[in-house]
DSSP file (Angstrom, degrees, kcal/mol; ACC not computed):
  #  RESIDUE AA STRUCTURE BP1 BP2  ACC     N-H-->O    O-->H-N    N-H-->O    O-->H-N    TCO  KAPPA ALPHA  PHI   PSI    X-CA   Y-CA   Z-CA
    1    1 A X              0   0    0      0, 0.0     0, 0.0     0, 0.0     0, 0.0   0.000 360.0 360.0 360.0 130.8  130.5    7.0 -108.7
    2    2 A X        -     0   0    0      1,-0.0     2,-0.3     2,-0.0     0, 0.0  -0.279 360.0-131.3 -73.5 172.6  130.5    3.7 -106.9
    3    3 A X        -     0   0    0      2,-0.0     2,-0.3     0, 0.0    -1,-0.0  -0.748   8.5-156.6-118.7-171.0  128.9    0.4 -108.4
    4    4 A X        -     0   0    0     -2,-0.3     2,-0.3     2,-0.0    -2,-0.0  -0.853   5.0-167.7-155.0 103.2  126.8   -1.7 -106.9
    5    5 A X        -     0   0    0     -2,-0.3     2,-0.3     2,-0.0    -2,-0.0  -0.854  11.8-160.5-109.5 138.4  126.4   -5.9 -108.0
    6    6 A X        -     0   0    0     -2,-0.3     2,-0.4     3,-0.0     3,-0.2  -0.906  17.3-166.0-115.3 124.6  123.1   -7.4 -106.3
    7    7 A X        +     0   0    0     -2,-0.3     3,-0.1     1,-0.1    -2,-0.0  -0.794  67.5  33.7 -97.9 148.2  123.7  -11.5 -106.4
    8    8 A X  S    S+     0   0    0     -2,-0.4     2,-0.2     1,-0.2    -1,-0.1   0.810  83.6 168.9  78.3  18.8  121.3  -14.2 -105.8
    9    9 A X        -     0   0    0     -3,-0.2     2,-0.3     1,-0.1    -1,-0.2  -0.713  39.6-114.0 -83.2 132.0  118.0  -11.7 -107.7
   10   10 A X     >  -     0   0    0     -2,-0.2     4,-1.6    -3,-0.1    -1,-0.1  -0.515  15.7-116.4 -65.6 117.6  115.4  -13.4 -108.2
   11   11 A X  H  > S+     0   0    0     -2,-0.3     4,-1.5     1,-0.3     5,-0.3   0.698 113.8  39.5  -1.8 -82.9  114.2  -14.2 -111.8
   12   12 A X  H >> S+     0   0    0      2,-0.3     4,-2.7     1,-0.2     3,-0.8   0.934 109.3  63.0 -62.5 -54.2  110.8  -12.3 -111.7
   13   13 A X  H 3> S+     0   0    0      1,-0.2     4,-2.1     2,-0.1    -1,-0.2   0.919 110.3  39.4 -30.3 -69.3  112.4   -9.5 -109.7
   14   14 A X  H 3X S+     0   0    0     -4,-1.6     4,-1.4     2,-0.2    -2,-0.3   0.524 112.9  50.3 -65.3 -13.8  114.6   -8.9 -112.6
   15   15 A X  H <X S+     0   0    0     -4,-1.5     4,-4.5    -3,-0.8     5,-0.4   0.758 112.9  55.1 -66.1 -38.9  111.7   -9.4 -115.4
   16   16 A X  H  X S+     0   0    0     -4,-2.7     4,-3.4    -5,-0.3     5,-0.2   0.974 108.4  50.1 -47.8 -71.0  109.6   -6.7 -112.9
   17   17 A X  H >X S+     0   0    0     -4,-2.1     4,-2.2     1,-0.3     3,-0.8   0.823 109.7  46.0 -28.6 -85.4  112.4   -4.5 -113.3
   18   18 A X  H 3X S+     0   0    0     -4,-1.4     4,-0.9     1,-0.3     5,-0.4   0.832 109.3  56.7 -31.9 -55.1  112.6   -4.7 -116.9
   19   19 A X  H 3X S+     0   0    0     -4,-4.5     4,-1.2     1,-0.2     3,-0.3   0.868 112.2  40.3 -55.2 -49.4  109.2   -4.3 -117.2
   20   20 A X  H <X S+     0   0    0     -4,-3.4     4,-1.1    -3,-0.8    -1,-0.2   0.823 110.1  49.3 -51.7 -53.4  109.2   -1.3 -115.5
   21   21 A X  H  <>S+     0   0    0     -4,-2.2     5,-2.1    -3,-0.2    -2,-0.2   0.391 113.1  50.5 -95.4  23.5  111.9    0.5 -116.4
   22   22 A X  H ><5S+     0   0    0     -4,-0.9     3,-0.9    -5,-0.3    -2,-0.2   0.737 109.4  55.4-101.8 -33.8  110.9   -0.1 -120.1
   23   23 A X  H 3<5S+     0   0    0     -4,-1.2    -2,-0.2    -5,-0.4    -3,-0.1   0.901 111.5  41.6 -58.0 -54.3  107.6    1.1 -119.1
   24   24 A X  T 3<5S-     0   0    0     -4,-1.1    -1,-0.2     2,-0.1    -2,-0.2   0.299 114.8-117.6 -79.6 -12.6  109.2    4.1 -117.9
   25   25 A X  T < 5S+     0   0    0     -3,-0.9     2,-0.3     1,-0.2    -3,-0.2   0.806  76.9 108.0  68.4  29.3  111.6    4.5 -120.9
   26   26 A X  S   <S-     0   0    0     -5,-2.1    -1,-0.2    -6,-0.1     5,-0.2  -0.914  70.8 -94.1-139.7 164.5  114.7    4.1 -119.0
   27   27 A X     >  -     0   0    0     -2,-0.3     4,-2.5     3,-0.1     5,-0.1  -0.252  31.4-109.3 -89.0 178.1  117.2    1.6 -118.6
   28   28 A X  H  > S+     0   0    0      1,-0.3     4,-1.1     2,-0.3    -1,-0.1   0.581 116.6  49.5 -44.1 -47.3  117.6   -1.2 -116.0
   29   29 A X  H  > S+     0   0    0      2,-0.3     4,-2.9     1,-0.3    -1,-0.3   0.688 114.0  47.6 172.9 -76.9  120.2   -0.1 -114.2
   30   30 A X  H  > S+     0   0    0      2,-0.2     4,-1.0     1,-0.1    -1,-0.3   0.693 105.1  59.4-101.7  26.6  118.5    3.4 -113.9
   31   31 A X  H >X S+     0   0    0     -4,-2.5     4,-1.6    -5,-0.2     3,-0.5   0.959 103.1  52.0 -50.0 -59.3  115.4    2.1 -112.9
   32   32 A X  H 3X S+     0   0    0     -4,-1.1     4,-1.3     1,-0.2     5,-0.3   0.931 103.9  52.0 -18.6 -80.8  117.0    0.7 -110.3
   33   33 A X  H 3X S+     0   0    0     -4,-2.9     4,-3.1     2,-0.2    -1,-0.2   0.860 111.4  53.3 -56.9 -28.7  118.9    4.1 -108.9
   34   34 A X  H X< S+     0   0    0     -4,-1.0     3,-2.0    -3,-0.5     5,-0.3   0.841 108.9  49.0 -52.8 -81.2  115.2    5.9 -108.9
   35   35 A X  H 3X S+     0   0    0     -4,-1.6     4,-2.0     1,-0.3    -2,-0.2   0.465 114.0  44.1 -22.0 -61.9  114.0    3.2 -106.9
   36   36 A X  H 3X S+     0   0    0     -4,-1.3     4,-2.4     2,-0.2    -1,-0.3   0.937 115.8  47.0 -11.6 -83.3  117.0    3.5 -104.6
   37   37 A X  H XX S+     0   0    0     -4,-3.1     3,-1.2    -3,-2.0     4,-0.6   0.904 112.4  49.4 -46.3 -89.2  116.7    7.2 -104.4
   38   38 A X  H 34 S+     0   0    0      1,-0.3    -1,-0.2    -4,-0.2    -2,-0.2   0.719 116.2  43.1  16.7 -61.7  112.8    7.0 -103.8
   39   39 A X  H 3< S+     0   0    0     -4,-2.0    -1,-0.3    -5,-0.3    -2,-0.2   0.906 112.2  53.7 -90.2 -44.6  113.3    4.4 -101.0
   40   40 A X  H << S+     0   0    0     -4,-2.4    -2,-0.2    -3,-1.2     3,-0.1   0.983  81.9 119.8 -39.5-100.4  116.3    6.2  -99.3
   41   41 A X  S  < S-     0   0    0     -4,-0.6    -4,-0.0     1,-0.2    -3,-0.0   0.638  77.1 -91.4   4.7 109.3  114.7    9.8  -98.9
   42   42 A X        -     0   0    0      1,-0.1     2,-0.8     2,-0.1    -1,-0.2   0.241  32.6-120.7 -47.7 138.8  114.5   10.8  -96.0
   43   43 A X        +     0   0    0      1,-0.2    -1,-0.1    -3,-0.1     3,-0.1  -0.329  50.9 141.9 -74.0  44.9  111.4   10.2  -93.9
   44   44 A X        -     0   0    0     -2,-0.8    -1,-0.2     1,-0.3    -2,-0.1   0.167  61.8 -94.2 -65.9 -25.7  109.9   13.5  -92.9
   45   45 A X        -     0   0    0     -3,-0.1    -1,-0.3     2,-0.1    -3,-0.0   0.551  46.4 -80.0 108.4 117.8  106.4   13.2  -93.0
   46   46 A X        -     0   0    0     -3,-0.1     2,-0.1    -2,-0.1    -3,-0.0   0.061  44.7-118.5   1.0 121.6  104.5   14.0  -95.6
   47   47 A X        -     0   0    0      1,-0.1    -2,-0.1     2,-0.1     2,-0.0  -0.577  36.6-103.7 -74.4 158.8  103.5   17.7  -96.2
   48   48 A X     >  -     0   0    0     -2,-0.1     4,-2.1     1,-0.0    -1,-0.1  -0.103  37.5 -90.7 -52.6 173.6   99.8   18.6  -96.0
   49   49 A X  T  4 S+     0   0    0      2,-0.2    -2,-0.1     1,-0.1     5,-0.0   0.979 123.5  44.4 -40.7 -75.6   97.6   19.4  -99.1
   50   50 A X  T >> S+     0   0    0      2,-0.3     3,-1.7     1,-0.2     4,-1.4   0.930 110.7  55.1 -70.8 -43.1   98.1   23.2  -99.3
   51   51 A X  H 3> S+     0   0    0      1,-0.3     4,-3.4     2,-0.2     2,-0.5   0.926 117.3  40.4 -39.2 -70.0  101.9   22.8  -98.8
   52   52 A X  H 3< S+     0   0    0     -4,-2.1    -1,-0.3     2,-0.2    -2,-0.3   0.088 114.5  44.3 -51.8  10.3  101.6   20.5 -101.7
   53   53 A X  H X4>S+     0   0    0     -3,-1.7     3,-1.4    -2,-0.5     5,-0.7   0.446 118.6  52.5-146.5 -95.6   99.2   22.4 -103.7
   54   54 A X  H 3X5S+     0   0    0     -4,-1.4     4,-3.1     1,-0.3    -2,-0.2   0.721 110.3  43.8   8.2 -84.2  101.7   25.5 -102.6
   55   55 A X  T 3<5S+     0   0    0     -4,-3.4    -1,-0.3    -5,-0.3     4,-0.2   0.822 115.5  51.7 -60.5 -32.5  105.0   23.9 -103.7
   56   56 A X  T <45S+     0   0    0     -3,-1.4     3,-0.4    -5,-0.4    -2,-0.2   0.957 127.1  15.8 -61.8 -88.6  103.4   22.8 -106.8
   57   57 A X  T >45S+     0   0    0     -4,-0.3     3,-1.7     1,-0.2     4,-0.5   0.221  87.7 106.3 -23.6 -28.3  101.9   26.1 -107.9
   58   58 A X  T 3<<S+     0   0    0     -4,-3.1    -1,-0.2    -5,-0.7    -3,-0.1   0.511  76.0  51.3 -91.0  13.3  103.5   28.5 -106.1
   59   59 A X  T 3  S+     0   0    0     -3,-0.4    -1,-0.3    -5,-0.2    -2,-0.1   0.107  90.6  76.3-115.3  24.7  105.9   30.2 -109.0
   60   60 A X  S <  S-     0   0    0     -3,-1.7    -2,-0.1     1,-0.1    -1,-0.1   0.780 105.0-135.9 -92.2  -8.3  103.1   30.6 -111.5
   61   61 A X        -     0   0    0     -4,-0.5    -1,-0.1     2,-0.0    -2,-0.1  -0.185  27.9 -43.9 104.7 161.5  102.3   33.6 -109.1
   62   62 A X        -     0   0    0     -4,-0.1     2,-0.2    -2,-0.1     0, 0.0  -0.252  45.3-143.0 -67.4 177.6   99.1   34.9 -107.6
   63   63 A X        -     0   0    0      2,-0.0     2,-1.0     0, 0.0    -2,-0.0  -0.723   5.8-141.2-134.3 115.6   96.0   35.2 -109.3
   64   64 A X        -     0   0    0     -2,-0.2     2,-0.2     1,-0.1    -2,-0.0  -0.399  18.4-175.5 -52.5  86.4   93.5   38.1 -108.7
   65   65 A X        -     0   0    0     -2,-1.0     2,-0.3     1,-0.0    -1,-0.1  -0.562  32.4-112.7 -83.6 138.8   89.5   37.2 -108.7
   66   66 A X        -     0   0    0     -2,-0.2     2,-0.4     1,-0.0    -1,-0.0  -0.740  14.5-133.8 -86.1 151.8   87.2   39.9 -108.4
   67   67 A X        -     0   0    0     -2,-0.3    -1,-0.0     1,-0.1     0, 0.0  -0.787  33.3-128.3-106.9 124.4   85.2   40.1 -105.5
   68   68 A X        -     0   0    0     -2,-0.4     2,-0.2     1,-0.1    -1,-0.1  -0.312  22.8 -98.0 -58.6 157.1   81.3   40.9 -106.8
   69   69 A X        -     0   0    0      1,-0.0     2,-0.4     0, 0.0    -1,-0.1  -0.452  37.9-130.0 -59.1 155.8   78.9   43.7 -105.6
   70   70 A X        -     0   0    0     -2,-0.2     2,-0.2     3,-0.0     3,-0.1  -0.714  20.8-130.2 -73.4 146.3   76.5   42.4 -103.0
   71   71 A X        -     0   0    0     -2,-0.4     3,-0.1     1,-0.2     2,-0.0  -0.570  31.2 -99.2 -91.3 150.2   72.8   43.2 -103.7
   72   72 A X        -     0   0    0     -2,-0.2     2,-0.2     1,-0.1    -1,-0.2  -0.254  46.5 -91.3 -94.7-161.6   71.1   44.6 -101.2
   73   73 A X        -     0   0    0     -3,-0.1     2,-0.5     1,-0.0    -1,-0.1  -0.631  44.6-129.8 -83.0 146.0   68.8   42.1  -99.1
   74   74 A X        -     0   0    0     -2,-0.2     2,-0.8    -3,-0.1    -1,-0.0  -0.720  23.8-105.6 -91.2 134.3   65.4   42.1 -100.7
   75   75 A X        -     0   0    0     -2,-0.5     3,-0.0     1,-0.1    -1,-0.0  -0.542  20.3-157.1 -54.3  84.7   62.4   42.7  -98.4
   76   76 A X        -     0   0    0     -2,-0.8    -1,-0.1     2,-0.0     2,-0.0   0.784  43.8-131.9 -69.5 -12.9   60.7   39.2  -98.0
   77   77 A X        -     0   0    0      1,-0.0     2,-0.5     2,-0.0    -1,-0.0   0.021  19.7 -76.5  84.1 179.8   57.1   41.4  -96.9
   78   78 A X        -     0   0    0     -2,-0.0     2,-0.6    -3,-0.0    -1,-0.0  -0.910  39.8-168.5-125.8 109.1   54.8   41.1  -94.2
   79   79 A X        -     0   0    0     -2,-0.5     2,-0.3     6,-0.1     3,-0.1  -0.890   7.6-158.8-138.2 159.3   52.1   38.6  -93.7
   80   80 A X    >   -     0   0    0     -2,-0.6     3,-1.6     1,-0.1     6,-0.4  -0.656  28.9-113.0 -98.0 132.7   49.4   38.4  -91.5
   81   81 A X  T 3  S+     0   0    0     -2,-0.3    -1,-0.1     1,-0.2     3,-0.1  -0.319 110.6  23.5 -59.6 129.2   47.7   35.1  -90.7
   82   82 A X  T 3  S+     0   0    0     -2,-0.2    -1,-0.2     1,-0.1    -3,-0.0   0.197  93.9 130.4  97.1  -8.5   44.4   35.3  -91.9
   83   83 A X    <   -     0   0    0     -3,-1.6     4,-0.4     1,-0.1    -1,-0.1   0.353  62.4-126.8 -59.9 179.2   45.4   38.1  -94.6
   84   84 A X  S    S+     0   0    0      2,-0.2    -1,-0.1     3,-0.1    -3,-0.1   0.017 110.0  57.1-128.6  19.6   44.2   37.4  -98.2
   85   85 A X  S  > S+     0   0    0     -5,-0.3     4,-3.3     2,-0.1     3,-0.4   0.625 105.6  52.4-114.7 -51.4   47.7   37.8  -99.7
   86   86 A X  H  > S+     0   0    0     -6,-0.4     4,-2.3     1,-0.3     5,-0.2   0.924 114.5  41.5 -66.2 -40.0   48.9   35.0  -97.2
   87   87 A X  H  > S+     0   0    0     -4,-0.4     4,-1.3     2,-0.2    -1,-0.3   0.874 109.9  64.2 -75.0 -18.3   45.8   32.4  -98.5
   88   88 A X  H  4 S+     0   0    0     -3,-0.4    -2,-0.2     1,-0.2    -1,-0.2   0.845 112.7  29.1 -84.1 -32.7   46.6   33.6 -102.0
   89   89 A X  H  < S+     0   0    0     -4,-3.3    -1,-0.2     1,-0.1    -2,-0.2   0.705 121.2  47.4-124.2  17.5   49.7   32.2 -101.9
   90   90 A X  H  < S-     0   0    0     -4,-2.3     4,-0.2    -5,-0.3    -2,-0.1   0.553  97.9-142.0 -96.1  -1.0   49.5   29.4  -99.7
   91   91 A X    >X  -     0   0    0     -4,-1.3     4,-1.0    -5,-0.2     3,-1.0   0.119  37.3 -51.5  62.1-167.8   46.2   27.8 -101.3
   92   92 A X  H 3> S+     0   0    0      1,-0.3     4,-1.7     2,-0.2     5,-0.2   0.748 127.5  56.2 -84.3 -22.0   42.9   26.0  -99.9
   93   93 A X  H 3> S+     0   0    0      1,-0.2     4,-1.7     2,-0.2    -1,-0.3   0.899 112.4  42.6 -77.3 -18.4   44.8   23.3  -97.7
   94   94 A X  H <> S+     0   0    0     -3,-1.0     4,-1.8    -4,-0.2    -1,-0.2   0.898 110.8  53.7 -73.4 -30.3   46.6   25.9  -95.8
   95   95 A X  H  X S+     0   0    0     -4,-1.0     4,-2.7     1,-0.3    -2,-0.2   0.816 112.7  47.7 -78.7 -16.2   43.7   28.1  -95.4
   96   96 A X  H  X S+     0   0    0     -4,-1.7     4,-0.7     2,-0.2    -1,-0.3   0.958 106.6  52.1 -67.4 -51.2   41.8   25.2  -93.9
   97   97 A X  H  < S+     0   0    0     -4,-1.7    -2,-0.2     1,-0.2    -1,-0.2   0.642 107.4  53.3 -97.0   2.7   44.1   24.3  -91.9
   98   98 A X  H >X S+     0   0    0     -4,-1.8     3,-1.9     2,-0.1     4,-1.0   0.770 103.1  61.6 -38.6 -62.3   44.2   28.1  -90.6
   99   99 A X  H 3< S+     0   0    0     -4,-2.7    -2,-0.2     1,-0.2    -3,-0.1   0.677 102.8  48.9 -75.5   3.2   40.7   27.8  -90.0
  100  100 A X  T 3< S+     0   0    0     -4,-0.7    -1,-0.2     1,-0.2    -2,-0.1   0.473 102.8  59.1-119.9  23.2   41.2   25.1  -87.5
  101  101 A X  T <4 S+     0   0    0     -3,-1.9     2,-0.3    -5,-0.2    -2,-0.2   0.616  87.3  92.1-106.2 -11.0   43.6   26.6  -85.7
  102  102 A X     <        0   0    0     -4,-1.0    -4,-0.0     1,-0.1    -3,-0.0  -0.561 360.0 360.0 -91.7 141.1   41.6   29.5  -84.8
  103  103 A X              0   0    0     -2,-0.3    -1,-0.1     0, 0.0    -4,-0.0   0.580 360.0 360.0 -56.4 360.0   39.3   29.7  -81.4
């Protein structure tokens, strides 16, 4: 393994550092080499979502949902302007405004 001396780091660089990799529970030194690593890595683009969602997930295996019955469509019935099922359930402002639509 090679080593690596940085001269001339700035005070507060190197407090950041600490602070960080104490944050992180690891020492200076391999804070540092994530960082490195991290910053190095090749530039590739991003993956999408489902890749990522994919690669994340994708040894825990599939998982099977059941697909429900469909019901069959219900019959909405048939009504006739002027009908007494159609005022019954559209009340007196509709039926008015029925009666002023007619010749």
């Amino acid at each position: 393994m090679a080593t690596l001396t940085i001269r001339d780091l700035e005070d507060s660089l190197k407090q950041d550092l600490r602070v960080r990799a104490a944050q992180q529970g690891h020492s200076m030194e391999e804070e540092a080499r994530q960082i490195l690593r991290r910053a190095l890595q090749p530039q590739g683009g991003a993956p999408d979502l489902a890749a990522r969602i994919r690669a994340r997930f994708g040894g825990l295996g599939d998982v099977e949902l059941p697909i429900p019955q469909r019901e069959p469509v219900r019959d909405a019935g048939l009504f006739q302007e002027g009908s007494s099922s159609l005022a019954a359930v559209s009340g007196p402002a509709t039926r008015r405004q029925q009666a002023r639509r007619r010749p």
